[in-house]
C-alpha positions as CSV (number, residue, x, y, z in Angstrom):
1,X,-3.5,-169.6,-20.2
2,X,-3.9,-166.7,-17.5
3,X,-0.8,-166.1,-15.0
4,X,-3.6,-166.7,-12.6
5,X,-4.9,-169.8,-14.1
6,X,-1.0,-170.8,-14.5
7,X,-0.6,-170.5,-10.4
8,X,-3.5,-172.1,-9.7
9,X,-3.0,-175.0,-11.8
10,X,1.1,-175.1,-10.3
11,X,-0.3,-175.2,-7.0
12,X,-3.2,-177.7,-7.4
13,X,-0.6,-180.2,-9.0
14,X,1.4,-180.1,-6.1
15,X,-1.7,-180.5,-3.2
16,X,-3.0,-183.2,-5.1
17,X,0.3,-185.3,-5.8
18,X,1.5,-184.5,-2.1
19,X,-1.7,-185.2,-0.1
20,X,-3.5,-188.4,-2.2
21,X,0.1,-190.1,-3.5
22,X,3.3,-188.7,-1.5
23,X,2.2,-188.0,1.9
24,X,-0.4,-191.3,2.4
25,X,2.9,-193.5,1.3
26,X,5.7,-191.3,2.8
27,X,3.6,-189.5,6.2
28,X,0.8,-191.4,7.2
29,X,-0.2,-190.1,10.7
30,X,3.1,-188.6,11.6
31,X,3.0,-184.6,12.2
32,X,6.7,-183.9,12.5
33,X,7.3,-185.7,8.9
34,X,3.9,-183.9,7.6
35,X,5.6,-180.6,8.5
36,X,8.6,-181.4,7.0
37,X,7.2,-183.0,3.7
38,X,4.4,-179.7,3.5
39,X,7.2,-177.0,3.9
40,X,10.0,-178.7,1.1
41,X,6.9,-179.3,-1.3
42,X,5.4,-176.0,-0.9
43,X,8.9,-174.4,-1.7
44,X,9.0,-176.2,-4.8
45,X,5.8,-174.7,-5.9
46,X,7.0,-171.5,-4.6
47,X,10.0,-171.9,-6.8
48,X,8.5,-173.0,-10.0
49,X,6.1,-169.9,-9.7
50,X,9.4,-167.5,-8.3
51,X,10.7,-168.6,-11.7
52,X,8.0,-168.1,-14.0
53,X,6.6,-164.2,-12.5
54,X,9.5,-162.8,-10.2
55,X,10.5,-159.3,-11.8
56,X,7.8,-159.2,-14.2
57,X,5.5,-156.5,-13.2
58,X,2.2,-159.0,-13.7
59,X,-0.5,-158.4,-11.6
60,X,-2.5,-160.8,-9.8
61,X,-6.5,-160.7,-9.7
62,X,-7.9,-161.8,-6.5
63,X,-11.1,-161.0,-6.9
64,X,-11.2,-157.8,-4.4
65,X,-8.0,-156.3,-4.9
66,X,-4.5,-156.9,-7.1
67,X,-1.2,-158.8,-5.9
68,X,2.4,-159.9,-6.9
69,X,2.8,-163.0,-7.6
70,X,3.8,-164.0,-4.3
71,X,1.1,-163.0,-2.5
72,X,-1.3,-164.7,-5.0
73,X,0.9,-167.7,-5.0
74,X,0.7,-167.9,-1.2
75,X,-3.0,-167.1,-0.9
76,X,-4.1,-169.6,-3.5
77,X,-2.1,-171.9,-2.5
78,X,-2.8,-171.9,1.0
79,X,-6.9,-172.1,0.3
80,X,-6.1,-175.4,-2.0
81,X,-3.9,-176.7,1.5
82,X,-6.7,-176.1,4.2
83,X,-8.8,-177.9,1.9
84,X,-6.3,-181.1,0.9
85,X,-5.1,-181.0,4.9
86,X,-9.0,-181.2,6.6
87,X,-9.6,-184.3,4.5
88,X,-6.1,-186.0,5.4
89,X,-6.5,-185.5,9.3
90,X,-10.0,-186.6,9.1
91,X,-8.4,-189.8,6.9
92,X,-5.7,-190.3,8.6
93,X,-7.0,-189.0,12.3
94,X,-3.3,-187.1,12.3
């Protein structure tokens, strides 16, 4: 598997259990505790990707120009968020 596809596939893991089975039990419509679960579970997908790529010297593809893997992590992972996040205000009318 790509480092790209590795990332992605981190980071889709962790929108998908946080926003369809952690945050409808956990959050609801609360903001304050959607702010707090989003920022500790997008740390831990930070991390696990820190640990796999930090200090490596891999490059990133994003289709128009080349990244670290932070920058790709953060990209990625904030186009899977916007996604998971419109569909759970509209749900939950947050």
């Amino acid at each position: 598997m790509t480092p790209e596809m590795t990332i992605w596939l981190i980071n889709s893991v962790f929108v998908v259990t946080s926003y369809f089975f952690i945050y409808p039990i956990f959050v609801k419509d609360d903001r304050a505790k959607l702010l707090k679960f989003d920022i500790g579970i997008s740390l831990l997908a930070f991390m696990i990707s820190w640990k796999l790529y930090a200090n490596t010297g891999i490059e990133f593809d994003l289709i128009f120009f080349k990244t670290d893997w932070f920058w790709f992590s953060l990209i990625t992972y904030l186009i899977a968020e916007m996604i998971a996040f419109r569909g759970y205000l509209k749900m939950y009318q947050v």
